[in-house]
PANU-536132 format. One record per residue (C-alpha): x negated, y negated, z negated. Coordinates in pm, whole numbers, plus 32768, in hexadecimal, padded with zeros to 4 digits. Each point is the difference from the previous one (the first is absolute). Example, Ala and Ser with C-alpha at 12.3 -4.5 7.8 and 13.67 -1.06 7.14 Angstrom:
BEGIN
7B3281C27CF4/7F777EA88042/
This chain:
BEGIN
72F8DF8B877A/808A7EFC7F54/7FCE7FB57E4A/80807EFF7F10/7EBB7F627FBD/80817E9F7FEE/7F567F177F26/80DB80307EE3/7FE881417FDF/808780867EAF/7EF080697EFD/80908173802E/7FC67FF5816E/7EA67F707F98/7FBA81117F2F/807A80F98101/7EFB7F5C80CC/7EE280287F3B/804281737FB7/7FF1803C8178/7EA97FB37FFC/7FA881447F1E/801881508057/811B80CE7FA6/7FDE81237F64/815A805E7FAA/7FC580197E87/80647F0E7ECF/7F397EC57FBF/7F457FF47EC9/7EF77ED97F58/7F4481557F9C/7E677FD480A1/7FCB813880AB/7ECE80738100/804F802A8188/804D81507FAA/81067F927F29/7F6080707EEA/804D7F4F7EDF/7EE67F017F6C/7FDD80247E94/7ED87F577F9F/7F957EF68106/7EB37F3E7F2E/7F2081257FED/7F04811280A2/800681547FA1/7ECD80417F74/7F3080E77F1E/80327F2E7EB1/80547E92800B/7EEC7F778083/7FDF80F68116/7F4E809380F4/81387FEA80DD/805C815680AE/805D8044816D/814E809B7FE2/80767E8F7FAE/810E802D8115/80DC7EE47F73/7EE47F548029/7F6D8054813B/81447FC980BB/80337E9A7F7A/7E877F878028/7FED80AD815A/814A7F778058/7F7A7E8E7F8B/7E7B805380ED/80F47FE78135/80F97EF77F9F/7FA67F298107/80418037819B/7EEA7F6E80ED/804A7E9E7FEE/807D7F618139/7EDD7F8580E5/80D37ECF8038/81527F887F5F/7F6080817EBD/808B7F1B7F0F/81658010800F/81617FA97F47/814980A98074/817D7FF77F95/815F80C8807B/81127F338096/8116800C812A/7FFD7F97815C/816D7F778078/80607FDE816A/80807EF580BE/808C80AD811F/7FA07F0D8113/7E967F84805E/80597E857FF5/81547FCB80B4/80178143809C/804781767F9C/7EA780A37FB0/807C812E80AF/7FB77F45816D/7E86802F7F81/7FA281307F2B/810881157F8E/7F3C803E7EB4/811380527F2F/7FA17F457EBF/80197E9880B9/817280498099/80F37FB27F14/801E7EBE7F3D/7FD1803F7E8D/7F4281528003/7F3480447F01/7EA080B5802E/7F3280607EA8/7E827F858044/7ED67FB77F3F/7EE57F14802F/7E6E80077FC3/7F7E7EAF801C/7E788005802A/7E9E7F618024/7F53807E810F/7E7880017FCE/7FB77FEC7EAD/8011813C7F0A/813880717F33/7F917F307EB9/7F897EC180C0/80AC7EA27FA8/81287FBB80C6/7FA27EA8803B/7EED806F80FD/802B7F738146/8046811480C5/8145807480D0/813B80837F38/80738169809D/81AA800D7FDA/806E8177805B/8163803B7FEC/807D816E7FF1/818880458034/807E81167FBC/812F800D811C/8100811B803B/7F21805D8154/7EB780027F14/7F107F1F7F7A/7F947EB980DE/7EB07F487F8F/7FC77EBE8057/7EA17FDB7FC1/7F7D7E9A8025/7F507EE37F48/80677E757F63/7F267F668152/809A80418164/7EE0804E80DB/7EC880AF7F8D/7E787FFC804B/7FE780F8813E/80C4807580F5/7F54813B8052/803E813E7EF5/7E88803D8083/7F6C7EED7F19/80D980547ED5/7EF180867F41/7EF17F1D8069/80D37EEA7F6F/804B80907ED6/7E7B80707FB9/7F8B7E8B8043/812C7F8B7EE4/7FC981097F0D/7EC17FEA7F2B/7EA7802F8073/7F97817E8013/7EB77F937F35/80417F037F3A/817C80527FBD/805C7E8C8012/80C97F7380FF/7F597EE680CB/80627EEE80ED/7EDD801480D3/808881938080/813E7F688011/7FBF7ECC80F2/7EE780E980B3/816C80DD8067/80CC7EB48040/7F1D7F6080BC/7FD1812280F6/819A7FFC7FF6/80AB7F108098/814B80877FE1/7FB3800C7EAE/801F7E347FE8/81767FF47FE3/8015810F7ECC/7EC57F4E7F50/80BB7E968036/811780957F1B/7F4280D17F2A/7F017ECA7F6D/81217F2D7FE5/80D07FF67EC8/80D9812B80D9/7EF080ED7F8E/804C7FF87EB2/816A80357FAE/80A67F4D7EDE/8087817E7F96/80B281108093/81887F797FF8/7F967EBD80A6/7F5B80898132/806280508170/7FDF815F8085/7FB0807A817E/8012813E80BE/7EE27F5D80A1/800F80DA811E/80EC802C8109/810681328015/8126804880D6/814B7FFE7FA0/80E1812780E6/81837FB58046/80D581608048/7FB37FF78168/7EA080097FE3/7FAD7E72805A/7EF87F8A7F1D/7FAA7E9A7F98/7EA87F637F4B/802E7FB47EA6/7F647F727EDC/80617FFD7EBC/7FF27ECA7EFC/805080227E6A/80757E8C7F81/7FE37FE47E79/81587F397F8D/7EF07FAB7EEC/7F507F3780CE/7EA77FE8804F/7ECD7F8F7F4C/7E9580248020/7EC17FAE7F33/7EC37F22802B/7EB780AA7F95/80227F1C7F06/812280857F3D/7FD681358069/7EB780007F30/809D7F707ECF/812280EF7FEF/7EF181358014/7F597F8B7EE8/815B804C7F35/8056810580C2/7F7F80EC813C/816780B07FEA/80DC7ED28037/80D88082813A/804E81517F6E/80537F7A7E9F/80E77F0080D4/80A7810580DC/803A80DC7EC5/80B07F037F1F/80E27F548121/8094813C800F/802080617E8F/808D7EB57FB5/80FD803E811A/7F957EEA80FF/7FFA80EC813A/7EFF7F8C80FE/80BA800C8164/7F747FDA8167/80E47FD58139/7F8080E28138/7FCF7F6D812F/7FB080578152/7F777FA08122/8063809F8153/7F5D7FE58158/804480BF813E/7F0D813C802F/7EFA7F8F810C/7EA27F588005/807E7ED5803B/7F307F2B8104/80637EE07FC3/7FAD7FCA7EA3/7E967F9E7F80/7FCB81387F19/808181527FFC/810480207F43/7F61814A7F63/7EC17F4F7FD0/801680037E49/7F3D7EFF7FE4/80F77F2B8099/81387F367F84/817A801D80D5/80367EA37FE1/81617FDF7F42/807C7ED6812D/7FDC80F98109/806381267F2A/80DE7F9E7EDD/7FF680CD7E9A/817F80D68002/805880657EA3/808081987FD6/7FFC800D7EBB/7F787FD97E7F/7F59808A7F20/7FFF7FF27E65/7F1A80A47F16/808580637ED2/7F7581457F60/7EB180067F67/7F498142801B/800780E27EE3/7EA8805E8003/7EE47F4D80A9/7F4C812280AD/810B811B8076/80A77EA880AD/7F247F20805B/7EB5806B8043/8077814E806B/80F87F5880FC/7F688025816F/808D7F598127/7FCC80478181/80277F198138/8087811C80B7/80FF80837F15/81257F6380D1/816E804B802D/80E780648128/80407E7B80AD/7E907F9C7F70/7EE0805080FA/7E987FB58044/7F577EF080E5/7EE5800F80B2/7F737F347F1F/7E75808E7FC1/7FD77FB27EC7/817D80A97FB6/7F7E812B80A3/7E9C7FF67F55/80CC7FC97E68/8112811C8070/7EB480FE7FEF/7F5C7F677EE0/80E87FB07F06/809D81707FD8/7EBD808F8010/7F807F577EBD/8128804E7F16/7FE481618076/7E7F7FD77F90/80427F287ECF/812E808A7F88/8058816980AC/806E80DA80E4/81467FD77F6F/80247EA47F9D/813F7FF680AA/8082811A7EF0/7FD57EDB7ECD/81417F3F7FE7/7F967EBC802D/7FA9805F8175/80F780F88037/81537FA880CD/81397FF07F53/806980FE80EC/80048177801F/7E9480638087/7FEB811880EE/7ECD8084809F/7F0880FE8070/7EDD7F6A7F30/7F8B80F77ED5/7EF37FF87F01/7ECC7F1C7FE7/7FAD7F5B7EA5/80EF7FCA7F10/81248096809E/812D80217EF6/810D803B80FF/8045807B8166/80CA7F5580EE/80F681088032/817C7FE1801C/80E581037F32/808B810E8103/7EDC7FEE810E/7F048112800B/7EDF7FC07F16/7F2B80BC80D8/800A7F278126/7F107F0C7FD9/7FE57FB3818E/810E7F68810C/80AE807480EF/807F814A7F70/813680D8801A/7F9E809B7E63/80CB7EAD7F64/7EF17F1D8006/80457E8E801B/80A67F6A8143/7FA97EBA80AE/80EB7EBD7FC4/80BE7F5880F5/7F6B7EE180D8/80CF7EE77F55/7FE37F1D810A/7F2E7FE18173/7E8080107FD3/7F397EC28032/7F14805C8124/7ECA7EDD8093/7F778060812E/7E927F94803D/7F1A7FFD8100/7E967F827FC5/7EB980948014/7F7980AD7E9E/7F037EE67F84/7F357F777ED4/801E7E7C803F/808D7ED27F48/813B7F6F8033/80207F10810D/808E7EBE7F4E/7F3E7FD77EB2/801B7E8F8003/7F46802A7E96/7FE67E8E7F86/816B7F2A806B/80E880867F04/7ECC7FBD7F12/7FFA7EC28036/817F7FD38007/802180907EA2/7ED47F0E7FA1/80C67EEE8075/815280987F5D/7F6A7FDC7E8D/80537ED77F1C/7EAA7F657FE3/7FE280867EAF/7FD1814A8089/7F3C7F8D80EA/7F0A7F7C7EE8/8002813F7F48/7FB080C48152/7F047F168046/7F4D802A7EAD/803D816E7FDB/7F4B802E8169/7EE27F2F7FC2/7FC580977E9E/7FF181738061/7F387F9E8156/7EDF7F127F35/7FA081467FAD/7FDB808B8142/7EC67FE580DF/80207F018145/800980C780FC/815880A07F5B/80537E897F90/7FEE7FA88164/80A580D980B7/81487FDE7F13/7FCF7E8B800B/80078014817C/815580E68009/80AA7F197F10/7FA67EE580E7/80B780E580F9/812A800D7F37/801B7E877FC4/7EF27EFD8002/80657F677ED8/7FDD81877F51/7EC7800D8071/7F667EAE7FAA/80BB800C7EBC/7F4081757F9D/7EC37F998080/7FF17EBC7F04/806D80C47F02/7F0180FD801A/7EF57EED8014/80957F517EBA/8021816C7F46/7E7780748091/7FB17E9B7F70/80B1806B7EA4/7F4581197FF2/7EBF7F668017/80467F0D7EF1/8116804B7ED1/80288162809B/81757FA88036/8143810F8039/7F34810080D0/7EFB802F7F03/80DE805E7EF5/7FDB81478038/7E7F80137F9E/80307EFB7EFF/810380F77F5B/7EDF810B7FDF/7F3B7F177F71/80DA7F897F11/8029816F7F69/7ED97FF47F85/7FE17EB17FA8/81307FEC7F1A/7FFE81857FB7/7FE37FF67E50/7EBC80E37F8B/805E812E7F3A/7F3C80F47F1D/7FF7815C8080/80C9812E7F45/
């Protein structure tokens, strides 16, 4: 399906846009407050009670409805990618994958013709800290990307960083325990995290980029985005190809030090959303060119890592970045909550010409992520429009919470909920093009992968930073592991030697130098417990009341 949501779209089309968002009701507009009854409001400051200063009585219904309404404003926050910013915008087609038709690769309809248009919207993230944290933590940036195509919605649910901590779904919530706060203390602590790192290896090549200035993006417009995993793309006879996907910001890119990423939260913890927000109001679209990555569908023996191994970079000389297409954000939500918090994304909510790899940690996310917005937001979270295809919905689902509609089409039999049937229920559709089918043959196991090769590319991305970044890794590391006891301090140290000598040596002075501060002036790792001291300290006394 294809809409006129270029960039300068009129302010009527704008407007249409933004009364999309609420539900219809077929009636006249009016300013007039009313209840969710539709009952009109005509005194919105006061109780009902018995004389003017009350007791209040129960039958307040106008009330009851809006206080009980305001007790369950809020969804289950995300357990990770709480904090989050999001926007509307288009996706327009190439046509080709580099120099050649995109059709020899994947016959997903919304890449085939140059100049197609596909409506989309974005939620850019944080991924361990809460939903009102700073966004100048250090901490990965999640970048979903919904489209809403003509053959249904394709999310491509990734983060700014290319490879990621584990390559086994398996661990997924071990790592995220040890990075979230403490279960006792509620505080989030180094020592849990390096006590996970150090007892995963794989983990060296994501830590190298996330203690580096790479862990703290400048803001949301000026960051790269990843599928991180790798999917399949399906041509119409069935032959499938690796693939990963790479989001380019024509923005550029730009990263923080801990440094300025400290002074900027003491102005302000909501920098990146503020940023997106106004870059769009003011009419400066943020874009991102879509590239890809392609790779032929084997194990391939005689590379050094496996290619679905997601802690792992496809170097760009052996397999260069092919641009499909771009994207440009340039819609801000109407309202906050029914768009962006309540937007959920899946890794396995693919399109005909898109398919799955082996990939485990693919597999592993394609389970999880559907499962928590089905938990967090509802049975029928694909019913709200900002998840909901821009496509005629037909199925055999019914009821669960918060059902407002069934998927039914007008002239089928309402009262065939089930397929097949000969009572007018709904049909199967037409194979659009020859199934995609791996063979395998391999005994059922649980056992790691055969290449991990966990430190090279570690050390090659050490090598790959300006030395500037290499200073701010190096302090960054050596800060958040003075606080860790040796035996974790020298078992990283030891990996990191692994990676590169230099790494290693480098992290080991610097932990020496910041144990050293610590012991005397107290120095960047104690400002933590110099901060709680200094609330007291400078707090002003005051009488009580």
């Amino acid at each position: 399906m294809e809409q006129d949501n270029r960039p300068n779209a009129t302010s009527n089309e704008s407007a249409e846009a933004k009364q999309s968002t609420m539900r219809s009701t077929g009636q006249e507009t009016s300013n007039i407050l009313t209840t969710r009854q539709g009952h009109p409001v005509y005194d919105n400051q006061s109780l009902r009670t018995v004389g003017n200063r009350g007791p209040a009585t129960l039958e307040n219904y106008q009330f009851l409805e809006k206080m009980s309404h305001f007790d369950r404003e809020r969804v289950p926050e995300r357990v990770v990618h709480a904090r989050g910013a999001g926007a509307h915008g288009i996706f327009e087609a190439y046509g080709t994958v580099g120099d050649e038709p995109i059709a020899r690769y994947t016959r997903a309809k919304l890449f085939q013709e140059k100049g197609k248009i596909t409506p989309l919207f974005v939620r850019f993230s944080t991924v361990i800290h809460g939903g009102h944290s700073p966004e100048t933590l250090r901490d990965p940036r999640g970048f979903a990307v919904k489209m809403y195509t003509e053959d249904g919605n394709w999310d491509l649910v990734g983060n700014n960083l290319k490879i990621f901590f584990i390559r086994d779904a398996l661990k997924f919530p071990d790592f995220i325990h040890a990075f979230k706060p403490d279960p006792v203390t509620n505080r989030q602590d180094p020592v849990r995290q390096f006590d996970f790192i150090s007892n995963t290896p794989e983990a060296m090549h994501m830590i190298t980029f996330l203690f580096s200035p790479w862990g703290i993006p400048a803001n949301y417009r000026q960051m790269q985005g990843s599928g991180v995993n790798t999917y399949k793309w399906v041509n119409e006879a069935g032959e499938a190809v690796l693939v990963k996907y790479h989001w380019e910001p024509l923005q550029g890119i730009k990263n923080l030090t801990t440094k300025a990423a400290q002074e900027i939260q003491a102005n302000n913890f909501n920098h990146a959303t503020q940023d997106l927000y106004e870059a769009i109001e003011r009419g400066d679209y943020p874009q991102w060119e879509l590239y890809v990555q392609l790779l032929r569908d084997d194990d391939h023996p005689e590379l050094d890592f496996d290619p679905l191994d997601d802690t792992k970079i496809w170097p760009k000389d052996q397999f260069p970045w092919l641009p499909v297409g771009r994207m440009t954000l340039n819609r801000n939500p109407v309202n906050y909550f029914a768009e962006v918090e309540q937007s959920a994304f899946g890794t396995g909510v693919l399109v005909d010409g898109l398919d799955f790899s082996d990939d485990k940690m693919l597999q592993g996310r394609t389970f999880s992520y559907s499962d928590t917005q089905r938990y967090r937001v509802g049975t029928n979270y694909l019913q709200l429009p900002i998840n909901a295809p821009r496509k005629h919905v037909a199925t055999n689902q019914r009821d669960g919470q918060m059902a407002y509609h069934q998927d039914i089409v007008d002239g089928m039999n309402p009262h065939v909920n089930y397929e097949p049937s000969t009572l007018g229920g709904l049909q199967e559709a037409p194979r659009p093009g020859k199934d995609h089918t791996p063979h395998y043959n391999a005994a059922l196991v649980r056992e790691k992968i055969d290449r991990q090769n966990n430190f090279k590319q570690a050390g090659e991305t050490y090598r790959g930073f300006e030395e500037w970044e290499r200073e701010e890794l190096i302090f960054n590391l050596s800060d958040a592991l003075s606080r860790c006891p040796a035996h974790i301090q020298n078992k990283m140290v030891e990996m990191f030697y692994a990676c590169d000598e230099e790494y290693g040596h480098r992290v080991k002075e610097g932990i020496r130098q910041a144990s050293e501060m610590m012991e005397g002036t107290g120095g960047a790792s104690a400002a933590a417990d110099k901060a709680v001291k200094q609330a007291e300290a400078k707090g002003k006394d005051a009488a009580a009341y």
